[in-house]
DONUKE-221405 format. One record per residue (C-alpha): z, x negated, y negated; residue in one letter. Coordinates in steps of 0.2 Angstrom, whole numbers, plus 5000, padded with zeros to 4 digits. Each point is the difference from the previous one (the first is absolute). Layout:
BEGIN
ZXYa
...
end
This chain:
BEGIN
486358364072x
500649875011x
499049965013x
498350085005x
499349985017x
498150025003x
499050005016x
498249905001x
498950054986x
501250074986x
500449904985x
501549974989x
499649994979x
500949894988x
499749984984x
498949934988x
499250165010x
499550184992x
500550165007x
498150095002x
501050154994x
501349984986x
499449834997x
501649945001x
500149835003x
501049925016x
501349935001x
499849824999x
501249895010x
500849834993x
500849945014x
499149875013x
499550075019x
501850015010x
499849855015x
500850065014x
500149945020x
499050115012x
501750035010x
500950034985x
498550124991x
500250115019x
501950014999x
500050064983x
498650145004x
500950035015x
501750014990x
499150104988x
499350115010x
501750045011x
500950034983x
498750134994x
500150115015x
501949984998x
499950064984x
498850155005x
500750055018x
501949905002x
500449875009x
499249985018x
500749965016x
500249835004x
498549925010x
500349935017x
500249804999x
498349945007x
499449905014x
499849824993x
498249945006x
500049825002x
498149965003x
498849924986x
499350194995x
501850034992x
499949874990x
498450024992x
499749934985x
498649954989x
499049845001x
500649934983x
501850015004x
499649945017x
499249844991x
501549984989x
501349995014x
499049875010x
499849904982x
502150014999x
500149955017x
498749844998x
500849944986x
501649985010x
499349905014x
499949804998x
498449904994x
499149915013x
500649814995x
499149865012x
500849925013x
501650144997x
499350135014x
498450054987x
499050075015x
501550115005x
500450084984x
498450044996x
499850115015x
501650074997x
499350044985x
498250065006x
501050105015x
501150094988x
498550084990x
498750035016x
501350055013x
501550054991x
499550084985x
498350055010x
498949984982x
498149955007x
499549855002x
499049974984x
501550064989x
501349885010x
498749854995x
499850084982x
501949994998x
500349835009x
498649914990x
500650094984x
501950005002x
500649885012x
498849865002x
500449924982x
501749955005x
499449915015x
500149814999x
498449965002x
499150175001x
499150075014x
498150004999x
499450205001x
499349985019x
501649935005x
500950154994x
498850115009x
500349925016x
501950044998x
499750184994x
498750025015x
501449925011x
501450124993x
498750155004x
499749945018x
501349925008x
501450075009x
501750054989x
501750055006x
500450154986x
498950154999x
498650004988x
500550094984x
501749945004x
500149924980x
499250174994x
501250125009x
501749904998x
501150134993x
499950014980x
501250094988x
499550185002x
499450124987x
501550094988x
500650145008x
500050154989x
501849984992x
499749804995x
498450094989x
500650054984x
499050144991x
501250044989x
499149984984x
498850125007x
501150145005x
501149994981x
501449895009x
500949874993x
498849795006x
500849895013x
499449845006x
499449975018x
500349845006x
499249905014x
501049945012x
500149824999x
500749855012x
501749924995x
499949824994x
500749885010x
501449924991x
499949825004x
498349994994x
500350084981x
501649924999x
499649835004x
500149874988x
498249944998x
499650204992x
500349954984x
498749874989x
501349834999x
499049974984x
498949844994x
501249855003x
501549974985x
500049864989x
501549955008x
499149965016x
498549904989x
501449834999x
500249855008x
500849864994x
499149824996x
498249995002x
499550175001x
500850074988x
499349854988x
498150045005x
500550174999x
500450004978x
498649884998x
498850125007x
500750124988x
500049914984x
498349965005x
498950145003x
499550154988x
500650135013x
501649955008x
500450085014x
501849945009x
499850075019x
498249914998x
500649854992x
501549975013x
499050035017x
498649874991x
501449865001x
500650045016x
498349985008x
499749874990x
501949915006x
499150045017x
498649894999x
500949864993x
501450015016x
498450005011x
500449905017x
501549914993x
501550125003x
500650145010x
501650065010x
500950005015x
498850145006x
498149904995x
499650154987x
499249934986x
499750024983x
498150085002x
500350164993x
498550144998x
500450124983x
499150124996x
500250064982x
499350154995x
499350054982x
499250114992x
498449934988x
500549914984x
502049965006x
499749824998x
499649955021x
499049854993x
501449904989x
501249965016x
498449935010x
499649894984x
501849964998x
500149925017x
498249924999x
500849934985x
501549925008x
498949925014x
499049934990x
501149924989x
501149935016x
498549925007x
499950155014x
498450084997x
499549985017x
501150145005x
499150134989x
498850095015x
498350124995x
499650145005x
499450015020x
498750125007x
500649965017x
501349955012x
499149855003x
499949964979x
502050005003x
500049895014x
498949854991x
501150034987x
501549955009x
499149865008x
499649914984x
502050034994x
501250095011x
500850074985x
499050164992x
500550104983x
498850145003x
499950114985x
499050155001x
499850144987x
499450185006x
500549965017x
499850175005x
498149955002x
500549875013x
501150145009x
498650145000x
498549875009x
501549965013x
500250185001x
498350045001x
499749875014x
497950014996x
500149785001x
500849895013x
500549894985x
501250134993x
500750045017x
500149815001x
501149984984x
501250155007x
500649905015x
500149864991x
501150084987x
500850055012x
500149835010x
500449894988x
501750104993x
500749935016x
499349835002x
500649934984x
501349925013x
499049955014x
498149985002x
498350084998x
498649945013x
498349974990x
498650105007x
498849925009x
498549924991x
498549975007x
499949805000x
501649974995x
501749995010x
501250134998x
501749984992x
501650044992x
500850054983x
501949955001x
501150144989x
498550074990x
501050084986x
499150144989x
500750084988x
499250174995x
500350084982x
498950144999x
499850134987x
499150174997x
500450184994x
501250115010x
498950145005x
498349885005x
501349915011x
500550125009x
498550095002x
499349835007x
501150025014x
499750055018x
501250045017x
499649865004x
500349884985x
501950105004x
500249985018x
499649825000x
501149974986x
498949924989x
500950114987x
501949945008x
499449834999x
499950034979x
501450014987x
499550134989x
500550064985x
499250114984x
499949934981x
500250184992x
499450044983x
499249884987x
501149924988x
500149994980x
498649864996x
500849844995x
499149954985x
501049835000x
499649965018x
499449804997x
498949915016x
500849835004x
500149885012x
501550035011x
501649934994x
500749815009x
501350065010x
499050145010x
498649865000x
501349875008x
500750125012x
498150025006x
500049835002x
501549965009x
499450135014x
498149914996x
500949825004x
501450075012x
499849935019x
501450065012x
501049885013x
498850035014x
498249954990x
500149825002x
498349964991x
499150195002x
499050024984x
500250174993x
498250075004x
500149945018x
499650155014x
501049895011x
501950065006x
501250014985x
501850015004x
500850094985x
501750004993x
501250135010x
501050104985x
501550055008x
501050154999x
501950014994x
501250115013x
500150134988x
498050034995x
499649995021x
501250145002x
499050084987x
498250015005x
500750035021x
500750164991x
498350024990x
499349975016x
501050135008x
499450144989x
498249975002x
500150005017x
500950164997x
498550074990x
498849935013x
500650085013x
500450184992x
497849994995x
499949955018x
500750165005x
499150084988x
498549945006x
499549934984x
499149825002x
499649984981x
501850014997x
500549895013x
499049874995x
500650004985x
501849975004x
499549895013x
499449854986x
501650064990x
501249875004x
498749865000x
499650034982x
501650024997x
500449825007x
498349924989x
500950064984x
501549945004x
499549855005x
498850004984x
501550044988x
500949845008x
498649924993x
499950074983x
501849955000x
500249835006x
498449935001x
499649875014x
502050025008x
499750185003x
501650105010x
500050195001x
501450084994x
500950185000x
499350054984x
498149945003x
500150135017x
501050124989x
498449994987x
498750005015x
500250125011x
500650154987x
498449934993x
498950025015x
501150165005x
499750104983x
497849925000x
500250075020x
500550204995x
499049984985x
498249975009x
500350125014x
500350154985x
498449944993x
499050005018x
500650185002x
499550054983x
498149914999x
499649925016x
498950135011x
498849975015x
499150164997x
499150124987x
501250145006x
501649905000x
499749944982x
499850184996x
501450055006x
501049864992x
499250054985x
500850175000x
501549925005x
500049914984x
499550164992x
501450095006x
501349864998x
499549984981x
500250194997x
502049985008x
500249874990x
499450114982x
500750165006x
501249995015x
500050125015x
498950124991x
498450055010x
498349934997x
498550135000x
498749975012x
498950024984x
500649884992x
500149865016x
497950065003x
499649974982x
500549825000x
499349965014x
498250075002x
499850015019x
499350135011x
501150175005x
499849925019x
501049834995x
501250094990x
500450105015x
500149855013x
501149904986x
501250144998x
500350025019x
500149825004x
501349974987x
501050175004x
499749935020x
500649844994x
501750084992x
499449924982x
499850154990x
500350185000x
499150144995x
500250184993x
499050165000x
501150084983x
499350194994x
500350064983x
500650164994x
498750124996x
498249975009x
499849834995x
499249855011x
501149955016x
500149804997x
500149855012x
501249874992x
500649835004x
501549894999x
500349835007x
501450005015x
501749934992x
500449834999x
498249965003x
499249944986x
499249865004x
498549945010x
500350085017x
499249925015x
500849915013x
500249844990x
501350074989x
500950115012x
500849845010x
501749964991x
500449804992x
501449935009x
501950094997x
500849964985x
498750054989x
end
């Protein structure tokens, strides 16, 4: 038997069951409970069903084409799938951010449950509160969302109601797209959804594939650098280069504090961020550079940890030049995310604040008693360090939008290196000591008698460029702005603000390897903007890939970049074969109802495909997956905006 059919009341028996007569046991079925779509489960009973009589009676007359219906009762469907569309749908609209239109969105939001998907009020709240409110920055309190829902219900609309719940969907397989095959002895075929076709320009843009961690070649500048950079690693048990060589370049920053800049007044303040995971060796370039201070007599430089905006502020007061080392600054980033404490919204404008003002001024707050005034060129360097994944977990829209994130050179440590056994702790040899100094001692034309820890206005030394590295960075310049403005069509503001910042941290380093190179007579040269900007280019693609692989804003996003990775792992093991269903739900134990509202988000998106493929014989229909071509990697928005051409 094939299939039995029973009305109400009637039972079918499988084994480990006994016949009461023979005593025969049942037969016992091994296979797991087909899964199968309402719409499809109907047009394969309906296939069935039309085949049999077929069989029995020939083939009938055709049946007249019917009337299409296009009210809400022809589109009936059940409240669970209802609920899943309207989940798709609200995880394509934009958070609420403040002071970016927060109050519209979410009543665009609240309007597309109530009125347009027509789910009662009490759902619509459920779903906002659940689904939609975590990625707003901050998040609405639950009696402001009512008041929007309550709004969305009452107020006038210019769409129909159930306008979001009748839009026209794909309609149910008609009888020659269901294959029953296997259940009338014919050969199996595959039935295949239909499927959008990808847009070309976004999977063949340049930024689709992972640039990879930044080469060795990359980690060397000549002179100073480069000497900090070997002593770190003959120091320390764990050496690890990319840590070593962004360690002396913050550390080169800090030392170049207020005395030079370029044509331009971009100084040398630079904000790196370098991420590691635990045991990598993050503490020996902190200790390195502690070391190096110290010994030239500079130990004022060397800033604490801050627990406010305000912490930062008095320290540039006391010495306008900070060395701010923080380890597991992810913590820092998640209370700015967070916003709970004025004192960490504080410290995220002044982050933000003070990345510009290293070559003008900052106005001191007012203090109650005390006359207000000014901080001339406050110049912090930040060289922060954390693991990959808490970082960018840490993060927010916001934290993007504003480009805090831009503001930072980041780059990754990779894996942990061989233990070196014959690693020997040492003062810090006398040249790198004596070029410490000169830049301790150093006091351009323009200082007169300015001591070094003034707050008073410091005219630096202006590095200038040679013909041939200006023409350089005006084409870097060029392809940024490029970049910038193909995310601005895009709409994609995290991305522009990345490549916003890009030329101006290409400038620091370039001015910094000047530095490195001649010392207190610094001029930028082709091959220092030749070194920086490939540097800042390659660091550039490298963190937008990683923001579209582990940065999410909400619990269903990050589900659904996790399948992502799922799927783009299995390509990467076994090609363009199919991924079961099975196999996708087993490693990650969520809910049938999130499964469903992945799957159609990502097939909705264009970032996978999937498959309904029958077997010969009556074995179990199964969904499959595969990851669309050319797409694996992190797919949101941020890595669908391409790098400048020529890449």
């Amino acid at each position: 038997m094939i299939a039995e059919f029973r009305s109400t009341g009637v039972q079918t028996v499988v084994g480990p069951s006994i016949h009461p007569d023979d005593h025969e046991p049942y037969e016992i079925l091994t296979a797991e409970p087909a899964t199968v779509s309402a719409p499809m489960l109907a047009a394969c009973v309906e296939a069935l069903a039309k085949r049999v009589v077929e069989l029995r009676y020939g083939e009938l007359p055709p049946k007249p084409e019917p009337v299409r219906v296009t009210n809400a009762t022809s589109r009936a469907q059940s409240p669970i799938d209802l609920e899943r569309r309207a989940l798709a749908y609200l995880a394509k609209l934009p958070p609420a951010i403040s002071g970016q239109g927060g109050h519209p969105a979410t009543y665009t939001a609240a309007t597309a449950l109530v009125h347009g998907f027509g789910l009662d009020l009490e759902l619509a709240l459920s779903l906002l509160l659940d689904h939609y409110n975590p990625r707003c920055e901050p998040p609405w309190s639950e009696k402001e969302l009512r008041h929007k829902v309550e709004d969305a219900a009452s107020k006038p609309h210019s769409r129909p109601h159930g306008w979001l719940r009748d839009q026209e969907r794909e309609p149910p397989p008609e009888d020659t797209s269901v294959d029953i095959s296997a259940l009338v002895g014919k050969a199996a075929e595959v039935t295949k959804p239909t499927l959008p076709i990808a847009v070309a320009s976004d999977l063949e843009s340049p930024i689709s594939t992972d640039p990879g961690p930044v080469p060795d070649a990359l980690l060397h500048v000549p002179g100073f650098v480069d000497d900090v950079m070997q002593y770190t690693l003959r120091s320390v048990k764990y050496p690890n280069r990319p840590l070593a060589f962004v360690g002396a370049v913050a550390l080169l920053g800090a030392l170049t504090g207020r005395k030079v800049t370029e044509p331009g007044n971009v100084r040398t303040n630079v904000q790196i961020l370098a991420l590691a995971n635990s045991g990598v060796g993050k503490d020996g370039p902190r200790k390195v550079n502690a070391n190096v201070l110290l010994h030239a007599g500079e130990a004022r430089k060397l800033g604490g940890k801050s627990s406010s905006g305000e912490g930062i502020e008095d320290r540039l007061i006391r010495h306008p030049i900070v060395l701010k080392q923080d380890d597991e600054i992810d913590t820092l980033f998640e209370n700015m995310r967070d916003n709970k404490e004025a004192r960490y919204r504080n410290q995220f404008s002044i982050l933000l604040e003070l990345f510009g003002e290293a070559g003008a001024w900052r106005p001191i707050r007012d203090k109650a008693g005390k006359e207000s005034g000014l901080i001339y060129q406050p110049h912090l360097v930040l060289f922060g360090t954390t693991t990959p994944s808490e970082f960018y977990a840490s993060l927010s829209g916001k934290m993007l939008n504003k480009g805090l994130l831009a503001r930072m050179i980041t780059i990754e440590a990779g894996e942990r290196s061989p233990r070196n056994n014959s690693a020997v702790w040492s003062d810090p040899p006398d040249d790198i000591v004596a070029v410490a100094k000169a830049w301790s001692e150093f006091h351009p034309p323009n200082w007169g008698n300015l001591s070094d820890q003034s707050s008073s206005n410091a005219p630096p030394f202006v590095a200038p460029f040679t013909d041939e590295a200006h023409k350089a960075i005006v084409a870097f310049s060029a392809e940024c702005d490029a970049a910038y403005h193909r995310a601005f069509k895009a709409g994609n503001e995290p991305v522009m603000a990345i490549w916003a910042r890009a030329v101006e941290k290409a400038t620091q380093l370039s001015l910094l390897y000047a530095c490195s190179s001649y010392g207190t007579s610094p001029i930028i040269e082709l091959p220092a903007v030749t070194w920086a900007s490939t540097f800042i280019r390659h660091t550039i693609r490298r963190t937008i890939y990683m923001l579209g692989q582990l940065f999410h804003e909400s619990e269903f996003e990050m589900k659904c970049q996790a399948v992502l990775a799922t799927l783009t792992k299995w390509k990467r093991e076994y090609g363009d074969a199919w991924m079961s269903y099975r196999d996708v739900a087993r490693k990650h134990r969520w809910s049938r109802r999130d499964h469903d509202a992945i799957r159609e988000t990502l097939v909705d998106q264009e970032l996978i495909q999937t498959e309904i493929i029958r077997h010969e014989g009556a074995g179990r229909p199964r969904l499959v997956y595969r990851i669309m071509s050319q797409s694996d990697h992190g797919q949101n928005i941020l890595s669908k905006t391409a790098a400048p051409s020529g890449e």
